[in-house]
C-alpha positions as CSV (number, residue, x, y, z in Angstrom):
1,X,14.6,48.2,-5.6
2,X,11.4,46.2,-5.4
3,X,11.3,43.5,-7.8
4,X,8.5,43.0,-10.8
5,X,5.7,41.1,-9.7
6,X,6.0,38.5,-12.8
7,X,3.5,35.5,-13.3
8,X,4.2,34.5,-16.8
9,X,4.4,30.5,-16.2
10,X,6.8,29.1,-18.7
11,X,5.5,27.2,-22.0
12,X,7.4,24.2,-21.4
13,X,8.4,22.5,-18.6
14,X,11.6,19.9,-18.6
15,X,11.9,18.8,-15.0
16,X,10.2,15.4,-14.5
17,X,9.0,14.3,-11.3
18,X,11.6,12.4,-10.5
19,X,13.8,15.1,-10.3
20,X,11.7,16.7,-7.9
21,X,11.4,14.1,-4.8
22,X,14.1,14.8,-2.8
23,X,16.7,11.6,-2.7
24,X,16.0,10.8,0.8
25,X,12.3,11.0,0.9
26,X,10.8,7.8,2.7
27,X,8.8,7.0,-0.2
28,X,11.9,6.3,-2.4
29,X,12.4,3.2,-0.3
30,X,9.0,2.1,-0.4
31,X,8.6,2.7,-4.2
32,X,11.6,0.9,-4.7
33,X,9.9,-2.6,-2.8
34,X,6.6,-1.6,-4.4
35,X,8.3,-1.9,-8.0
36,X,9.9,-5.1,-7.2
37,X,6.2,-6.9,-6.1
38,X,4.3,-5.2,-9.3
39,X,7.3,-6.5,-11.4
40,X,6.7,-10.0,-10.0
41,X,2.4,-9.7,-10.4
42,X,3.1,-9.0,-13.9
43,X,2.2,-13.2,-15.3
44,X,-0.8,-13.0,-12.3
45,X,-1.6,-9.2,-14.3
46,X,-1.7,-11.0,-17.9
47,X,-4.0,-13.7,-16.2
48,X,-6.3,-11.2,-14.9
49,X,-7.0,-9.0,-17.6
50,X,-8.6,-10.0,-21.1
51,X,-5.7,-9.9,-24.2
52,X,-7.7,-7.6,-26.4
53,X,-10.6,-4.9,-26.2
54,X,-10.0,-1.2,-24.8
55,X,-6.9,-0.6,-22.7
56,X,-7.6,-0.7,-18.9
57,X,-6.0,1.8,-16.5
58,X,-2.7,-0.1,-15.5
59,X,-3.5,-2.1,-12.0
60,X,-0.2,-0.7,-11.2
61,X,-1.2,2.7,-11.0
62,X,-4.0,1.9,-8.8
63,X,-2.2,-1.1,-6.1
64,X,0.3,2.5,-5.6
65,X,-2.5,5.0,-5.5
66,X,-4.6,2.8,-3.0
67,X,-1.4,2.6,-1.0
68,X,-1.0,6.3,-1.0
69,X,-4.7,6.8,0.4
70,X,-3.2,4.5,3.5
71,X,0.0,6.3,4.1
72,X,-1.8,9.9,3.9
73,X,-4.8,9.3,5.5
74,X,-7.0,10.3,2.6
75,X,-10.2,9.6,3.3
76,X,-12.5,8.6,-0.2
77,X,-11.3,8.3,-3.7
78,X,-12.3,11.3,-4.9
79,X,-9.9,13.4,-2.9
80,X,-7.2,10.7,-3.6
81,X,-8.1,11.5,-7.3
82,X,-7.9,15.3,-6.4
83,X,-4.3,15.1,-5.0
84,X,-2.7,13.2,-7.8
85,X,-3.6,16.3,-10.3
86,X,-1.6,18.9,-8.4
87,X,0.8,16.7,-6.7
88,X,4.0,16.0,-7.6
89,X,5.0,13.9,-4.8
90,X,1.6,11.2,-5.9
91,X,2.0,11.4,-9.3
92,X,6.0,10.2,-9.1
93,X,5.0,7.4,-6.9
94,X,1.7,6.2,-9.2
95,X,4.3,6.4,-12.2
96,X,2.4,9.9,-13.8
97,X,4.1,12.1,-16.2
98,X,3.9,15.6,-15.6
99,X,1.0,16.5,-18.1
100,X,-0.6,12.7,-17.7
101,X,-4.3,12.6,-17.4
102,X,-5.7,11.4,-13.8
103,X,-8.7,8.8,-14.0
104,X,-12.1,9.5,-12.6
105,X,-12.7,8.5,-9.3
106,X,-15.6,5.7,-10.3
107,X,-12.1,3.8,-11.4
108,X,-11.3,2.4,-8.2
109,X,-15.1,1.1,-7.9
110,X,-15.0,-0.4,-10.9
111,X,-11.7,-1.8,-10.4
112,X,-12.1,-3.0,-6.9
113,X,-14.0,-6.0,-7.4
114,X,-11.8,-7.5,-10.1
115,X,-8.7,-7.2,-7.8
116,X,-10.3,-8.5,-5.1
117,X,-12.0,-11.2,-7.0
118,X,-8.6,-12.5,-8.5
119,X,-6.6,-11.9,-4.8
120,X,-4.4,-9.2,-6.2
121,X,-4.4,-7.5,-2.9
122,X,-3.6,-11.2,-1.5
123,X,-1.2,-11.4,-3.7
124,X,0.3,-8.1,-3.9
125,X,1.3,-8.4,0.4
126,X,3.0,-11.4,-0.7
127,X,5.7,-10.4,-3.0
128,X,5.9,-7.0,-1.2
129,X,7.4,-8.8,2.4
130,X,9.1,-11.8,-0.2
131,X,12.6,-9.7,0.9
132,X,12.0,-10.3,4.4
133,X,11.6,-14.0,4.2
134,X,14.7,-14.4,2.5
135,X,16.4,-12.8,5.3
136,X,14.8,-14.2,7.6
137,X,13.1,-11.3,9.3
138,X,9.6,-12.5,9.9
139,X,8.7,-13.9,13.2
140,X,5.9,-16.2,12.5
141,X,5.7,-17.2,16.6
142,X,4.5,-14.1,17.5
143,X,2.0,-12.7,14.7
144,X,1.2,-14.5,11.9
145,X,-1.0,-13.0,9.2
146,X,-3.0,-16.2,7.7
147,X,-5.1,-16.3,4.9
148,X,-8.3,-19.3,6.1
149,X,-10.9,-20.9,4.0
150,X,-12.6,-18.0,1.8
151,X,-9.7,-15.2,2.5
152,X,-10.9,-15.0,6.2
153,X,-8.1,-13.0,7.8
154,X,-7.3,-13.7,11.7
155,X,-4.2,-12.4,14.0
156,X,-2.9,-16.0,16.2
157,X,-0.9,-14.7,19.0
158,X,1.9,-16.7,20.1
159,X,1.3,-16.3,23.4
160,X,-2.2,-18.0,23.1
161,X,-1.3,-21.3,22.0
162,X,-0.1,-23.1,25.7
163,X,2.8,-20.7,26.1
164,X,1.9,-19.7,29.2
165,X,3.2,-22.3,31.1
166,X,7.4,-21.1,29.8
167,X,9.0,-18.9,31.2
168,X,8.8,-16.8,28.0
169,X,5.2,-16.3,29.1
170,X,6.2,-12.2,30.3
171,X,8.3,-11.4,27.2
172,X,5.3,-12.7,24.9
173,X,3.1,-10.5,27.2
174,X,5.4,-7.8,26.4
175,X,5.5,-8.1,22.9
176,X,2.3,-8.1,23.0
177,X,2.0,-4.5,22.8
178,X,4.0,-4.0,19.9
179,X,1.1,-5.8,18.4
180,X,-1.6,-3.7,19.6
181,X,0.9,-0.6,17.8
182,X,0.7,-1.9,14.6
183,X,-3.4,-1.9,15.1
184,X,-3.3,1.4,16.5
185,X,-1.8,2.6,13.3
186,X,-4.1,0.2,11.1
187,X,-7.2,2.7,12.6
188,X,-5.6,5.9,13.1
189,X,-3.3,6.3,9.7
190,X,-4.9,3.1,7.9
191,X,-8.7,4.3,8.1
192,X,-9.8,1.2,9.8
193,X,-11.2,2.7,12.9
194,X,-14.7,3.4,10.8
195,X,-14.1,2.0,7.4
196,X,-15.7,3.1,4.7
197,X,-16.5,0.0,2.6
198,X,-19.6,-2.8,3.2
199,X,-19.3,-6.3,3.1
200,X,-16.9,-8.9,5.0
201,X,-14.8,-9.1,1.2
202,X,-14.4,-5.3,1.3
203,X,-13.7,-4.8,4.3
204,X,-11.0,-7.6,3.8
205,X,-9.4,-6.3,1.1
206,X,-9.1,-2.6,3.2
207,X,-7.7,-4.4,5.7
208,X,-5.3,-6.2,3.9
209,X,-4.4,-2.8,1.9
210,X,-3.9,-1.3,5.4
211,X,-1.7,-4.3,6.3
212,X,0.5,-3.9,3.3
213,X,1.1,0.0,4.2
214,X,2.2,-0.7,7.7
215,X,4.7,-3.5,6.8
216,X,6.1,-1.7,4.0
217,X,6.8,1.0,6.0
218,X,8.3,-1.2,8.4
219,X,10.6,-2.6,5.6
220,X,11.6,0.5,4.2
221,X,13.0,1.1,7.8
222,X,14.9,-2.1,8.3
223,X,16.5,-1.3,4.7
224,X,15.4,-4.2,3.3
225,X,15.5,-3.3,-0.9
């Protein structure tokens, strides 16, 4: 017997997001890193932001939101602002309820240059690869990610600086391409290979929110939590 075609949606609804990411979903891993940096922010947070006057939208919500724009490839903010209203996956990972409003897209504008003013993005890649430091699983001689005079970002190669002359020369030349990887993933996935944003300080702090994605995905694979 066919069944009733029924599409009375329920009045209430007790499932939270939570409960519906799957407990092996790669973002668990990453939101679990995410949550450890944010909590560490929180004294450069109180600096940031004035003690009294109307409530902002919490810079927690949008550090996670920008970094779901990099890992999905989404490609303005309005669309970003578009997903988290229907998905459940985005709205667990920003830190949304299930009936929680969504900002306006003209959010991120207006919040953009107060992060990037006060290095929050700076300081945000910071405490996000802090576990990998204490295990020792940078490896500074081969790509170091340094922050010059006026948050200039540059990429020093290893194998630039007089190696050439060891016989570690080829294996530098060799690892040379996992460099040029995590580039080709910066512009494919990241949206650096035509950026939206103007301006050296914008364009930095895309860069460095692109830069953020890609190593916490890498930590979220070495199982470093």
């Amino acid at each position: 017997m066919r069944g009733a075609k029924v599409e009375t949606q329920g009045l209430f609804s007790y499932l939270s997001p939570e409960q519906r990411v799957p407990q092996d979903h790669p973002l668990r891993a990453i939101r679990a890193i995410v949550d450890r940096a944010l909590a560490e922010m929180d004294s450069h947070f109180g600096v940031v932001f004035a003690t009294y006057g109307r409530p902002s939208i919490p810079p927690e919500f949008l550090l996670r939101a920008l970094l779901l724009q990099v890992f999905y490839s989404i490609r303005s903010e309005r669309q970003l602002v578009e997903q988290l209203n229907y998905n459940l996956l985005f709205r667990w990972f920003v830190g949304l309820g299930m009936v929680d409003a969504v900002w306006v897209p003209t959010v991120f504008s207006k919040n953009r240059d107060r992060l990037l003013d006060q290095g929050s993005v700076r300081e945000f890649l910071h405490f996000a690869l802090e576990p990998t430091r204490r295990q020792d699983l940078r490896s500074d001689a081969t790509v170091q990610l340094v922050d010059d005079l006026g948050g200039t970002q540059h990429i020093t190669l290893g194998a630039d600086k007089g190696y050439d002359r060891h016989a570690g020369y080829a294996m530098s030349i060799h690892v040379r391409r996992r460099i040029e990887s995590i580039f080709g993933w910066m512009k494919t996935v990241g949206g650096m290979r035509k950026t939206r944003f103007r301006g050296l300080d914008r364009v930095g702090m895309h860069f460095s929110s692109a830069a953020t994605a890609y190593n916490l995905v890498r930590v979220a694979r070495l199982g470093v939590i």
